[in-house]
N, C-alpha and C positions, 0 to 999 in steps of 0.2 A: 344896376341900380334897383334896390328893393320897390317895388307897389306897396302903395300906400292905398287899399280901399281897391274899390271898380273902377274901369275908369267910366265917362260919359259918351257923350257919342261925340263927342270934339277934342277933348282933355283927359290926361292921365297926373296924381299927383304921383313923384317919386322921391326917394330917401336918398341921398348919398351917400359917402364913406363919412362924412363927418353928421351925419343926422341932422341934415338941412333939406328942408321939403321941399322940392321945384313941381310947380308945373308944368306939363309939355303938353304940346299940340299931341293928339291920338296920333293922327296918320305918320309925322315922325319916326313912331317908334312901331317895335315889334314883341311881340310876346317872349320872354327865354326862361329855361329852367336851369337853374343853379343849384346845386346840394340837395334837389330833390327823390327819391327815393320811387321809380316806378315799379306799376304791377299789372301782367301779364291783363289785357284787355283792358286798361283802364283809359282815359282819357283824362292827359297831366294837366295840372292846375299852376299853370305860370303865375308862380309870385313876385318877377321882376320883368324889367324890363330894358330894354337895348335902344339905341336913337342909330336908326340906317338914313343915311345923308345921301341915299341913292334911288335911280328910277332903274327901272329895268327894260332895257331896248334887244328885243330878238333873245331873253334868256340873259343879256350881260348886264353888269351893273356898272352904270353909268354915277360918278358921282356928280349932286347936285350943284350946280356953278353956287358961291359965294353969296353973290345980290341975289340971286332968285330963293334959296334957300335962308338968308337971313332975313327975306320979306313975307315968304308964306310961310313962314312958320317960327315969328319972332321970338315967342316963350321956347323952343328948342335953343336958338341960336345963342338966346340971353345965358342958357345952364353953359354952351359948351365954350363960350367965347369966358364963362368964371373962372373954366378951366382950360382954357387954352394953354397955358404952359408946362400942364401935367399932359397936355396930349401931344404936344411938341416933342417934350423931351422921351415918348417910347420909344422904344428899342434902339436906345443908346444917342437919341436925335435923328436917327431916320426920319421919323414924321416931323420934323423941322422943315416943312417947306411950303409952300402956295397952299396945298392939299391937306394941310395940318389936323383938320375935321373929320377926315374920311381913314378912311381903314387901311391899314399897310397892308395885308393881305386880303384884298376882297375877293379873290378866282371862288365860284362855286356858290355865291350867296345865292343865286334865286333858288337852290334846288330845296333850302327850306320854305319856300313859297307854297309849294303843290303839295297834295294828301302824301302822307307816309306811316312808317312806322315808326317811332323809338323806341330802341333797345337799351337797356341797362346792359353796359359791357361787361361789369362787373359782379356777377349775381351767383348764387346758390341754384339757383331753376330759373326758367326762361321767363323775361320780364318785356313784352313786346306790346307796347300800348301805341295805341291810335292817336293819329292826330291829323285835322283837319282846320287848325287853327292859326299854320303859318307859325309856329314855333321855332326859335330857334335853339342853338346850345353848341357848347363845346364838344370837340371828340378826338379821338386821334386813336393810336394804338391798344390804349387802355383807358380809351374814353374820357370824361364819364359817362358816354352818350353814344350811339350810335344810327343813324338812321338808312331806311329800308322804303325799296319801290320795287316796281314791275322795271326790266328793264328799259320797255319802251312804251309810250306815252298811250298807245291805242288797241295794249295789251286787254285780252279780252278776259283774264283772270281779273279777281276781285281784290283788290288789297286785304280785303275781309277775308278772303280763302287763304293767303298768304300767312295771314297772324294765324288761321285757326290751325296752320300744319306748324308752325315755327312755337306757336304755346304748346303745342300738343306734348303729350308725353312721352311718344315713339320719336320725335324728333330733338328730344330733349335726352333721351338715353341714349341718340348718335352721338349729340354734341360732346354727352360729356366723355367720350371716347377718343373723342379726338382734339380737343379742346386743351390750353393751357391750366393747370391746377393750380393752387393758391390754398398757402392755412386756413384752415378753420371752416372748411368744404366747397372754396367758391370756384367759380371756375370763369374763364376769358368767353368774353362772347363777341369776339373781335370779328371782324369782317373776314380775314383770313380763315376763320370759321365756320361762320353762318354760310359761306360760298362754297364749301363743300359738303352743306345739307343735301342730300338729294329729294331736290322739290318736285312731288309727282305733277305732269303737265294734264290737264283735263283734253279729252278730242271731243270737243264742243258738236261736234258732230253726231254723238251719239245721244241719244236722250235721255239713259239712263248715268252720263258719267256728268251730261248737263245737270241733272236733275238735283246726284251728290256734293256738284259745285255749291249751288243754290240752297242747298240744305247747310251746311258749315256755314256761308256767307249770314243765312239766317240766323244761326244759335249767335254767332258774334254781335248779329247787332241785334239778339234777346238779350245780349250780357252787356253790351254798353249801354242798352236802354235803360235795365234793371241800376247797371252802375251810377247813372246819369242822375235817375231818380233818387236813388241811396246808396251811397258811395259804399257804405260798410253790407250792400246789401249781398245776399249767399246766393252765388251763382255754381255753388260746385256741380250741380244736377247736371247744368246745361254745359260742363267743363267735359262733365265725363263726357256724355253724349260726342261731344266733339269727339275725346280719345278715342271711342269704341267704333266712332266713323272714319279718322285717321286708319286706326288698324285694319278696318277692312277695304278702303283703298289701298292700300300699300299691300293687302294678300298676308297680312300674319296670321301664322296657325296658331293654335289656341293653346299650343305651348311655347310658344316665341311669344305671345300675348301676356304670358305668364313670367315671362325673365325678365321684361319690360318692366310689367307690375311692381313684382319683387325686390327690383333694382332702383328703380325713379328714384331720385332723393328730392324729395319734396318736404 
């Protein structure tokens, strides 16, 4: 459902497939990007939006009982019960039953809850943007979407460190080596991919590879800052800096620095 405007801090207006405006309770719904176009540091501008009919107990997603869900949140209940028979009848009548509101496939929803990355699966050069907003989005094999974390939760890497090696340029002249190829220069940035990056691990223990952490994790958020302020604003200074900090953690010589250069398709 397209957004209509900001929302409030209670209420979201949205647009449907026939360009009928509802309003919905905010807490309802969730932010998601649809046909959106990301870039490498940016932080996405959800222009629509999703209604999750679920609480989340331990990580799982409980859907909301019926009367409790159409009492606290009756402008939700009023769009879905217009279309209750469009939601019945997905995938073939499947959703024909008590739970007709709720999701045929919900396994995996909370894990757009917590900070991540999205990736554009499909891209020319690596397009790995931030998000901290509880966004969600489609994805699959060939996306349109893909999203990225630390494997586990109390991982002492940065998410911020993460983007600034996976934008980099040395990690982006792996990829396209290994990577699926596509007309007109694009290339897959499927998970089957990005997973055989090799992501240098920081030994937090030393002060000087703490230090390198800390410095990448910074230029990221000079560049989301800079983004945030002005979206069209020129962060390439602070692009490079990253690349030229990539290559000397990873140990390239300054003619491996140079095949890299020569080759990026940017």
């Amino acid at each position: 459902m397209r957004q209509a405007g900001k929302p409030n801090k209670k209420t979201v207006t949205i647009v449907d497939r026939d360009e009928r405006a509802w309003e919905l309770e905010l807490s309802a719904t969730r932010p998601v990007i649809n046909d959106l176009t990301l870039e490498a540091y940016s932080e996405p501008a959800a222009t629509h939006r999703l209604i999750l009919p679920y609480r989340y107990e331990d990580g799982r997603p409980i859907l909301i009982p019926e009367a409790e869900f159409k009492s606290g949140t009756p402008l939700t209940w009023k769009y879905l019960k217009a279309h209750e028979d469009q939601l019945r009848a997905r995938e073939s009548g499947k959703a024909d039953c008590d739970e007709w509101y709720g999701y045929i496939y919900p396994k995996n929803l909370s894990l757009f809850e917590s900070p991540k990355l999205i990736v554009q699966v499909i891209s020319k050069y690596a397009r790995y943007a931030s998000d901290t907003h509880s966004i969600y989005f489609t994805g699959g094999g060939n996306g349109p979407y893909y999203g990225l974390r630390w494997a586990t939760p109390n991982d002492p890497h940065s998410l911020h460190y993460l983007q600034a090696l996976l934008n980099s340029r040395l990690l982006d002249f792996y990829l396209h080596r290994i990577s699926t190829t596509f007309r007109g220069g694009y290339f897959s940035y499927g998970k089957q991919f990005i997973e055989q990056l090799p992501i240098r691990p920081i030994n937090f223990g030393g002060a000087s590879e703490r230090a390198e952490h800390d410095a990448l994790v910074g230029l990221v958020e000079h560049i989301l800052a800079a983004k945030r302020a002005a979206p069209s604003a020129d962060t390439s200074a602070l692009e490079r800096e990253i690349d030229h900090r990539v290559y000397c953690l990873y140990g390239l010589t300054p003619d491996e620095i140079k095949l890299v250069e020569e080759d990026v398709r940017r």
